[in-house]
N, CA, C and O atoms as a GROMACS GRO file, in nm:
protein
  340
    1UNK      N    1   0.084  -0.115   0.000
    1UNK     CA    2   0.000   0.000   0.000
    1UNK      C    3   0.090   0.123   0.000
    1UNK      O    4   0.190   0.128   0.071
    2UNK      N    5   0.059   0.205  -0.066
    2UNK     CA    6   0.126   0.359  -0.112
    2UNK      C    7   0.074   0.460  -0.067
    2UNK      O    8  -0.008   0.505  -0.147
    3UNK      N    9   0.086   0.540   0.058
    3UNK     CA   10   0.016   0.626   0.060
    3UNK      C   11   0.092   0.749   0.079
    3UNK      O   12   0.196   0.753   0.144
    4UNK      N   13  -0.009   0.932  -0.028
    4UNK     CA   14   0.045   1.024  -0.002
    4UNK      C   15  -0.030   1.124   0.071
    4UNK      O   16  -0.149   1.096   0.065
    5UNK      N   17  -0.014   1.204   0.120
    5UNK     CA   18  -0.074   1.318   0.177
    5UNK      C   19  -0.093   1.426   0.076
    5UNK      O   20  -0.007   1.475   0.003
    6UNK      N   21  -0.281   1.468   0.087
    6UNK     CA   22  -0.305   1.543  -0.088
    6UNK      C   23  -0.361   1.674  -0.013
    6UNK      O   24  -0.380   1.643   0.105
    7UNK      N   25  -0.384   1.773  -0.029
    7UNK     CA   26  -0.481   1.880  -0.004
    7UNK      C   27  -0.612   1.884  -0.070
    7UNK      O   28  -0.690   1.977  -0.057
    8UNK      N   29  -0.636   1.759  -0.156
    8UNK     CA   30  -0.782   1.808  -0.157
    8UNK      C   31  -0.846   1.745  -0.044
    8UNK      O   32  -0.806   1.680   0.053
    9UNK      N   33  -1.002   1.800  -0.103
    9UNK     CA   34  -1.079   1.778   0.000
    9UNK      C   35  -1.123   1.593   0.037
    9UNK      O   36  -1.144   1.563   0.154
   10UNK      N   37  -1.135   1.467  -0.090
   10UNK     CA   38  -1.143   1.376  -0.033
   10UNK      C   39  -1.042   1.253  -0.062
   10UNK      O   40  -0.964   1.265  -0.156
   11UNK      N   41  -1.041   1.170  -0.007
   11UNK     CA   42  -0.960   1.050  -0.023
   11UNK      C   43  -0.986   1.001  -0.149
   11UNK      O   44  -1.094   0.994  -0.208
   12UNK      N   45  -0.850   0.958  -0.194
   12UNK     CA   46  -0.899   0.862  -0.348
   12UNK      C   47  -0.828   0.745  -0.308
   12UNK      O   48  -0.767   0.737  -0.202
   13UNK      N   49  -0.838   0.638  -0.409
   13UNK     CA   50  -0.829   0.519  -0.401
   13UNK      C   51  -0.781   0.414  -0.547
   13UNK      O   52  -0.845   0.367  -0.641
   14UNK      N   53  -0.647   0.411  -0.510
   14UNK     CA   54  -0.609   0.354  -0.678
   14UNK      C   55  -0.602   0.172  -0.639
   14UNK      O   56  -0.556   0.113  -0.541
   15UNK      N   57  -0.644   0.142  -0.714
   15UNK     CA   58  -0.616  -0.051  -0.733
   15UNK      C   59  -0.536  -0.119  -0.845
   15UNK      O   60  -0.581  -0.133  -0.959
   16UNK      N   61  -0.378  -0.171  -0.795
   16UNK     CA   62  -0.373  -0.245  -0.880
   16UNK      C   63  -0.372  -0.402  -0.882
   16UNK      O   64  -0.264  -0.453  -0.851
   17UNK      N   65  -0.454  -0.469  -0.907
   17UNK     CA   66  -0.449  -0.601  -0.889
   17UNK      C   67  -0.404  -0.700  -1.054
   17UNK      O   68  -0.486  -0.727  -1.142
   18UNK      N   69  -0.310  -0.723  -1.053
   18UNK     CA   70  -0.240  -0.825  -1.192
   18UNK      C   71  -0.299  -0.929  -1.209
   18UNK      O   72  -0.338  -0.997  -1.114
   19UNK      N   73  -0.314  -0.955  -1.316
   19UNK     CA   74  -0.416  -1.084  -1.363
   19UNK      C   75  -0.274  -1.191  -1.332
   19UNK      O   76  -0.301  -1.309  -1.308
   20UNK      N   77  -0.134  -1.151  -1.333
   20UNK     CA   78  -0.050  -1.244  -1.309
   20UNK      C   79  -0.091  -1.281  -1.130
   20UNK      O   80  -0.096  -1.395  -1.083
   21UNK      N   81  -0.108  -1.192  -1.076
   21UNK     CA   82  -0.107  -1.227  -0.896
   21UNK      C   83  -0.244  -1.299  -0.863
   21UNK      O   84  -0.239  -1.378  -0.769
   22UNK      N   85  -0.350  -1.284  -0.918
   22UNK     CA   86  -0.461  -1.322  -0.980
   22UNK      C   87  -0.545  -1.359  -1.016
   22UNK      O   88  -0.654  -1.302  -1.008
   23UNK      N   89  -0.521  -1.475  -1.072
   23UNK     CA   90  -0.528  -1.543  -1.211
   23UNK      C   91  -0.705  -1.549  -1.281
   23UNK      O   92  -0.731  -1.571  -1.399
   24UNK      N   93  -0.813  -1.523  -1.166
   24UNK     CA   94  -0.917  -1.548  -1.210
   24UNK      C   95  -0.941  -1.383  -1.226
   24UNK      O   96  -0.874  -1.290  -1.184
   25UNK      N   97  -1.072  -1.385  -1.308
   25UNK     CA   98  -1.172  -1.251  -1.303
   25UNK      C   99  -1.247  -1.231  -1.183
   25UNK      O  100  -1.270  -1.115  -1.149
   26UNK      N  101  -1.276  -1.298  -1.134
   26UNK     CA  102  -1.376  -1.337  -1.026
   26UNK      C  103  -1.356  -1.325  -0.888
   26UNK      O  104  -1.441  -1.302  -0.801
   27UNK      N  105  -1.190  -1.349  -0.873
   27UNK     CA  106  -1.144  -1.328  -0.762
   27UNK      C  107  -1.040  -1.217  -0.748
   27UNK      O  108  -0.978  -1.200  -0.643
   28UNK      N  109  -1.018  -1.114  -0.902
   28UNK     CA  110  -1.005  -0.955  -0.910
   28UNK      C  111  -1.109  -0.906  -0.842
   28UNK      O  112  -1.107  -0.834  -0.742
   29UNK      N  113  -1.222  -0.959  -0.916
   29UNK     CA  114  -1.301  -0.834  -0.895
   29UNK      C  115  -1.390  -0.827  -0.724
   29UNK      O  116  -1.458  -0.742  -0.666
   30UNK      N  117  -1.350  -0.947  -0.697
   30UNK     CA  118  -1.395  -0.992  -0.566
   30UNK      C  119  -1.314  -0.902  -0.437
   30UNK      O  120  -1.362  -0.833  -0.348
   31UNK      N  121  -1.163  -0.939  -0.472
   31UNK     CA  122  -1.086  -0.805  -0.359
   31UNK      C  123  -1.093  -0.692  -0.396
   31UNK      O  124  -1.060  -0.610  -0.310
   32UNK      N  125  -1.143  -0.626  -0.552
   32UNK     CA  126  -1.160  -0.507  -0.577
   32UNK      C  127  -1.289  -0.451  -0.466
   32UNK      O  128  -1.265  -0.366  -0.381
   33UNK      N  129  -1.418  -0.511  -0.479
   33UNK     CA  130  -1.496  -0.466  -0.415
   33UNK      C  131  -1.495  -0.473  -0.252
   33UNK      O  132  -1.549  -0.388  -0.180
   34UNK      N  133  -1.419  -0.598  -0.202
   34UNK     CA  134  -1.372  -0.575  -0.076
   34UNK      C  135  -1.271  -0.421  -0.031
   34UNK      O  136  -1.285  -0.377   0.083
   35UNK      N  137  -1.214  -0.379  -0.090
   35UNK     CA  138  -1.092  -0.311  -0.064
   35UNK      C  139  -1.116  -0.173  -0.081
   35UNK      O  140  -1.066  -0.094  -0.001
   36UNK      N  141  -1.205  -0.122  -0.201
   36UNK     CA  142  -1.316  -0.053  -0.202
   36UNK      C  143  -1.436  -0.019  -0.084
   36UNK      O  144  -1.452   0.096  -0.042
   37UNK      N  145  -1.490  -0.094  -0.054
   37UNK     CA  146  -1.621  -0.101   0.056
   37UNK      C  147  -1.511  -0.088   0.170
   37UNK      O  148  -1.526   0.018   0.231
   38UNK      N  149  -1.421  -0.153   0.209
   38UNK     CA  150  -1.357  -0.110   0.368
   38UNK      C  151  -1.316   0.057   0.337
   38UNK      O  152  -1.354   0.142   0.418
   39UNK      N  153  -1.235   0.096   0.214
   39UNK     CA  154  -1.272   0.240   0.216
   39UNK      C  155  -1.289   0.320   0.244
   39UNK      O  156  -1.237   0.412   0.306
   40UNK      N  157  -1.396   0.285   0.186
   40UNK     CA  158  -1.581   0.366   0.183
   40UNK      C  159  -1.613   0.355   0.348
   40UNK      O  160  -1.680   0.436   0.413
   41UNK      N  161  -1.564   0.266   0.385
   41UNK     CA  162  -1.643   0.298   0.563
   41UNK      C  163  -1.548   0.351   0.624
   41UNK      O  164  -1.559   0.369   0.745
   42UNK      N  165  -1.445   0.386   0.564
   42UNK     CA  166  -1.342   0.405   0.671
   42UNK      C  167  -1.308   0.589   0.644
   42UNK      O  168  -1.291   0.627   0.528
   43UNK      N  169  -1.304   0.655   0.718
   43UNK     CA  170  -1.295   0.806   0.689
   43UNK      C  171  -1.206   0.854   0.743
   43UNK      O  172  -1.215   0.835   0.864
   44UNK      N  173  -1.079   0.936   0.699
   44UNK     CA  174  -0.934   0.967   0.745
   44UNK      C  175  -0.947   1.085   0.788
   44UNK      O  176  -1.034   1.164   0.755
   45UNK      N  177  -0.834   1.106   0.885
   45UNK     CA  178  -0.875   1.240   0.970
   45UNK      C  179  -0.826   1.359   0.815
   45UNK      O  180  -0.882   1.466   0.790
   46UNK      N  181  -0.723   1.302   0.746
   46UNK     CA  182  -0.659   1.368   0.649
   46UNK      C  183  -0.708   1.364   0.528
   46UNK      O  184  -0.825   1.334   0.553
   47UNK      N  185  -0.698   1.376   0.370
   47UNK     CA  186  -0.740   1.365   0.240
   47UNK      C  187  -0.582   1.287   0.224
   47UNK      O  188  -0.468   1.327   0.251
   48UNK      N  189  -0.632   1.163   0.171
   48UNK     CA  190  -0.517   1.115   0.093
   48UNK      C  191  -0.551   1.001   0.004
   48UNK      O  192  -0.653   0.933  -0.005
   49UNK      N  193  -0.394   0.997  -0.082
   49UNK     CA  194  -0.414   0.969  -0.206
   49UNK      C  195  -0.358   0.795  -0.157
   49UNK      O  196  -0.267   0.795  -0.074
   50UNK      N  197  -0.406   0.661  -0.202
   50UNK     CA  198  -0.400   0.560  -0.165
   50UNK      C  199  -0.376   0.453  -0.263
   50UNK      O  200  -0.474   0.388  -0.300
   51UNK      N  201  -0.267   0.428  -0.308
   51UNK     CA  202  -0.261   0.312  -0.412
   51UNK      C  203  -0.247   0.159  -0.334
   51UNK      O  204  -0.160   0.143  -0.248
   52UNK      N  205  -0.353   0.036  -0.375
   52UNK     CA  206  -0.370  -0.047  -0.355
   52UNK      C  207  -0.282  -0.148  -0.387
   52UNK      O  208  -0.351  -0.162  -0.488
   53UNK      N  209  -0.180  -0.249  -0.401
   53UNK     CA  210  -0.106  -0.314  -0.448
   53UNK      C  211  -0.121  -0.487  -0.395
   53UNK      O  212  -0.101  -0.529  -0.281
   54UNK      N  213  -0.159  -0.561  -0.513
   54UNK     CA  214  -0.215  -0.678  -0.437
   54UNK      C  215  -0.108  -0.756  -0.501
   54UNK      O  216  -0.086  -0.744  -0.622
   55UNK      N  217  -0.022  -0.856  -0.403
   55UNK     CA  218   0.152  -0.902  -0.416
   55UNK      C  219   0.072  -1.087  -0.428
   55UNK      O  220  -0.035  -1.131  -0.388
   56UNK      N  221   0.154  -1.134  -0.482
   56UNK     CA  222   0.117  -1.311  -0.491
   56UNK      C  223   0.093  -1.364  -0.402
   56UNK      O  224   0.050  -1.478  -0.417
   57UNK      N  225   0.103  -1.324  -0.298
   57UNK     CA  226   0.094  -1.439  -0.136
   57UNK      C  227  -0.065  -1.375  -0.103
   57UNK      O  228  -0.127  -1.422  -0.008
   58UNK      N  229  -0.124  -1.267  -0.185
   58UNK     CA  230  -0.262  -1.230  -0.115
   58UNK      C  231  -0.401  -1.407  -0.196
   58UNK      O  232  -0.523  -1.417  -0.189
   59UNK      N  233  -0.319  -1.479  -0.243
   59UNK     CA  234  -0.388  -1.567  -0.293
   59UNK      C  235  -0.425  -1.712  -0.192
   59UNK      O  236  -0.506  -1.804  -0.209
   60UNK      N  237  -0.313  -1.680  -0.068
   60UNK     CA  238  -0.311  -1.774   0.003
   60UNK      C  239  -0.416  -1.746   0.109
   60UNK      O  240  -0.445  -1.839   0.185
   61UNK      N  241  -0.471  -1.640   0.121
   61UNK     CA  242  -0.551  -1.602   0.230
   61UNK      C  243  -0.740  -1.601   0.199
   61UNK      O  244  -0.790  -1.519   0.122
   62UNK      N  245  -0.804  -1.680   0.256
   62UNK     CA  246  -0.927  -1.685   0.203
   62UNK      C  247  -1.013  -1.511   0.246
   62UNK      O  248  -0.999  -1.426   0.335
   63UNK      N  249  -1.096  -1.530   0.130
   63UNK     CA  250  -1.155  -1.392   0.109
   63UNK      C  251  -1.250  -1.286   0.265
   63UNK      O  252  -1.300  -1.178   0.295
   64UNK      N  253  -1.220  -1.410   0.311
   64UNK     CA  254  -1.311  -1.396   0.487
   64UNK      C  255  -1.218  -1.333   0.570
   64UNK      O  256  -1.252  -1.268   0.669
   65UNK      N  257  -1.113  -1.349   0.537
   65UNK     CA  258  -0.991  -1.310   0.636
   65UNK      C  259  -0.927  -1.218   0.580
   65UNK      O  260  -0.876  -1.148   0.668
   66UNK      N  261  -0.894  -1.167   0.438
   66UNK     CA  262  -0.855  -1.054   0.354
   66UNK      C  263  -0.980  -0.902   0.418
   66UNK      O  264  -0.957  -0.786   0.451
   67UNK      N  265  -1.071  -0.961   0.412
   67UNK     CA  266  -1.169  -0.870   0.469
   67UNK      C  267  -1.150  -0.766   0.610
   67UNK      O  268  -1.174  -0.647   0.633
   68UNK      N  269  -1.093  -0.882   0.689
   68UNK     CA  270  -1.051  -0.861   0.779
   68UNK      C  271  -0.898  -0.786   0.770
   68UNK      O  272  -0.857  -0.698   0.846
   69UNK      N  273  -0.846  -0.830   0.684
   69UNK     CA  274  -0.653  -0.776   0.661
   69UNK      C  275  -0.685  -0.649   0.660
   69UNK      O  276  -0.676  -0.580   0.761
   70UNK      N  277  -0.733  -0.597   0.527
   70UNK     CA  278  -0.788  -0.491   0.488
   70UNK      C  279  -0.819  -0.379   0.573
   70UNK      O  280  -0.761  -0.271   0.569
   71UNK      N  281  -0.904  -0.408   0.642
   71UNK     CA  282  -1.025  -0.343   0.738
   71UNK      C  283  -0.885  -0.294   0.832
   71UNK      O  284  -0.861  -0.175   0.853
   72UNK      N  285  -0.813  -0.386   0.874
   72UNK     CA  286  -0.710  -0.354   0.987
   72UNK      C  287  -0.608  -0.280   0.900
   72UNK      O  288  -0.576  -0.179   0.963
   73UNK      N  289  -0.544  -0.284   0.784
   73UNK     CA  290  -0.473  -0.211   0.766
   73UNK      C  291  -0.520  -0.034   0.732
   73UNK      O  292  -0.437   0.051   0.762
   74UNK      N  293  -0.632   0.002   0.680
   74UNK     CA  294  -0.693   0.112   0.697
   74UNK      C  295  -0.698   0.208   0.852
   74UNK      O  296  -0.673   0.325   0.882
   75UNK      N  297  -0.751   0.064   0.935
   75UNK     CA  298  -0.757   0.130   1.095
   75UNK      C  299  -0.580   0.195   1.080
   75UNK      O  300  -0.555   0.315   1.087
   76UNK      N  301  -0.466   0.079   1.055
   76UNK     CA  302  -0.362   0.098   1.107
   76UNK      C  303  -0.306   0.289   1.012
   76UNK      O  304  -0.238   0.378   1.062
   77UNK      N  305  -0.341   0.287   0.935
   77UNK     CA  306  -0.294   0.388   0.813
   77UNK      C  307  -0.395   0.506   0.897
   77UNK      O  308  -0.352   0.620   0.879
   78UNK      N  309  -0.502   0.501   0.973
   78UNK     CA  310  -0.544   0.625   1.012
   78UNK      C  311  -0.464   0.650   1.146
   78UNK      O  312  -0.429   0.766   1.166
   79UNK      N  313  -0.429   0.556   1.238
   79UNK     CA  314  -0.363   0.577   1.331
   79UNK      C  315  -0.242   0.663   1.337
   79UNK      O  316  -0.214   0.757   1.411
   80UNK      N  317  -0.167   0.595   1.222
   80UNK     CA  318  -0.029   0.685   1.142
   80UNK      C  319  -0.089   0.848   1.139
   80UNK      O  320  -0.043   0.942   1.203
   81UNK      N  321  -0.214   0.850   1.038
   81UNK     CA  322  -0.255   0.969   1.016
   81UNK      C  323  -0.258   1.060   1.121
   81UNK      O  324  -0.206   1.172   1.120
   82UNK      N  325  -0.335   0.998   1.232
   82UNK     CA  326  -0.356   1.087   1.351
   82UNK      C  327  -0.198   1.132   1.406
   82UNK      O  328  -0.176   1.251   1.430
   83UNK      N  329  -0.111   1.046   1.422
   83UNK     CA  330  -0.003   1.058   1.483
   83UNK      C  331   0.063   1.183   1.448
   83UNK      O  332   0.112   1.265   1.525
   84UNK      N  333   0.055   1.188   1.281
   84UNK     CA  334   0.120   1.297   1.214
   84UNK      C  335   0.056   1.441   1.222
   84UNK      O  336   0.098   1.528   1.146
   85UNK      N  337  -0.040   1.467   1.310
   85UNK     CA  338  -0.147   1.538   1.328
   85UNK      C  339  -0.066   1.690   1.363
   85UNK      O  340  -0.132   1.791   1.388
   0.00000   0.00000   0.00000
C-alpha cells in the first residue's frame, strides 16, 4: 500500500491487482470490491491519495480473512494519520 498526503478535500483510491497475482476474473473483482467497501467505511482524519497493491501471497488467504486484513490495515494507516497530526 502507497500512501500520499493530498490537499484536496477527499480521499482517493487507486487498485492495482495483476491478472498475473490473480489469475481469475472473479477473484479480481472480488478483492476489488472488498478493498473498495472497507474504504468507503473508513474516513481519514486527512485527504489522501492511496494506491492499492495486491503481491502473490494475497492468494493464500481466504476472502473472509482478507476482509478482515484490509479493514485492519486502513484502521492501522489512520492511526499513522492521527499521529502525524
Amino acid at each position: 500500500m502507497l500512501v500520499k498526503k493530498t490537499n484536496d478535500e477527499n480521499s482517493r483510491l487507486g487498485l492495482v491487482i495483476a491478472k498475473k497475482n490473480l489469475p481469475l476474473a472473479a477473484q479480481r473483482n472480488k478483492l476489488k470490491r472488498i478493498v473498495r467497501e472497507t474504504f468507503r467505511k473508513n474516513r481519514f482524519s486527512q485527504s489522501v491519495d492511496v494506491v492499492f497493491l495486491a503481491q502473490k501471497e494475497i492468494v493464500k488467504y481466504p476472502f473472509s480473512d482478507l476482509n478482515e486484513m484490509v479493514a485492519k490495515a486502513w484502521s492501522n494507516l489512520q492511526k499513522k494519520l492521527q499521529k502525524y497530526d
